[in-house]
C-alpha positions as CSV (number, residue, x, y, z in Angstrom):
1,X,-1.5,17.1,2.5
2,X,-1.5,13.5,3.8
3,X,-2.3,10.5,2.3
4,X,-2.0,7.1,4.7
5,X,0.5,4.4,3.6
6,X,-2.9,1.8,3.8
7,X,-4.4,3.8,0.9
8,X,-1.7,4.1,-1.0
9,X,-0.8,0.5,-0.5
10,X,-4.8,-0.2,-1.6
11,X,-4.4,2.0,-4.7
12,X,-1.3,0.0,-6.2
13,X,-3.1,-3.3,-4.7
14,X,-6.4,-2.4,-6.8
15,X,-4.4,-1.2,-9.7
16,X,-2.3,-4.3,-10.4
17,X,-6.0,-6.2,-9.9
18,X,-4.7,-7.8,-6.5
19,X,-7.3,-9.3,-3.9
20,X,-6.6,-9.8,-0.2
21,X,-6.4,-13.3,-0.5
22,X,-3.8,-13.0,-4.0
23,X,-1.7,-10.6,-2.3
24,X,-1.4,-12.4,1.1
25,X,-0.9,-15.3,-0.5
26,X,2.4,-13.3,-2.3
27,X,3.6,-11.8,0.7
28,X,3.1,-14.4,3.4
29,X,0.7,-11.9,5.5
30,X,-2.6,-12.7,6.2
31,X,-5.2,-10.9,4.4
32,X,-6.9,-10.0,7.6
33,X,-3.8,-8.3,8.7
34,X,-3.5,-6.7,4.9
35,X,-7.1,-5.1,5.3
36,X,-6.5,-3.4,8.9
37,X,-3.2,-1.6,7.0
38,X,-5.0,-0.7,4.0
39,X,-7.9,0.8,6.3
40,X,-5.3,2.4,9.0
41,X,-6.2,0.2,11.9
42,X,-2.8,-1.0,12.1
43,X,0.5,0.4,11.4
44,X,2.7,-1.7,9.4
45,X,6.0,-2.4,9.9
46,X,9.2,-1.0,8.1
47,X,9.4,-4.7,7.1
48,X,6.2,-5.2,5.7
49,X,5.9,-2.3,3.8
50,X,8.9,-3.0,2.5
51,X,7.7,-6.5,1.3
52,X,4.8,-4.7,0.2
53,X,6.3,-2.1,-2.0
54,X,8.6,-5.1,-3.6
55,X,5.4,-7.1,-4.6
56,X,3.3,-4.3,-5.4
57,X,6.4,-2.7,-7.5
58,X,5.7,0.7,-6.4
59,X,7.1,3.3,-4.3
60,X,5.2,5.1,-1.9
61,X,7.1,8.3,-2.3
62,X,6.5,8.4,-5.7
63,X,2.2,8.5,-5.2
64,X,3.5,11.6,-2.6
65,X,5.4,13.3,-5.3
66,X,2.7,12.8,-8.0
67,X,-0.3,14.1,-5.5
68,X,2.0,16.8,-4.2
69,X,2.8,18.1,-7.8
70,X,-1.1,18.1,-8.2
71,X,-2.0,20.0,-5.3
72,X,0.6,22.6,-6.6
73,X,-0.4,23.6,-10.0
């Protein structure tokens, strides 16, 4: 089971009620760059994930745990 670091990122963007635009504007990326990550065009940097996760507050190996627990039961 895989689930791409984009989605993840777009699940905790969504959930916090982030747009683009309000998110780039936090992380000093541009929200064109933050849609091709969120759809998997582009792989981010360790950096910018890392900014990412900080903004967001979330950790992308928790969603891996959670869904991994889920697919186990």
């Amino acid at each position: 089971m895989t689930i791409s670091v984009g989605k993840q990122i777009r699940e905790a963007r969504r959930k916090r009620n982030l747009s683009l635009a309000k998110l780039a504007e936090k992380t000093n990326i541009t929200p064109n760059h933050l849609g091709k990550i969120e759809r998997g065009e582009v792989k981010p940097s360790y950096h910018t994930i890392s900014v990412l996760c900080i903004v967001l507050q979330f950790n992308p190996l928790d969603s891996l745990l959670r869904k991994e627990k889920k697919r186990m039961k």
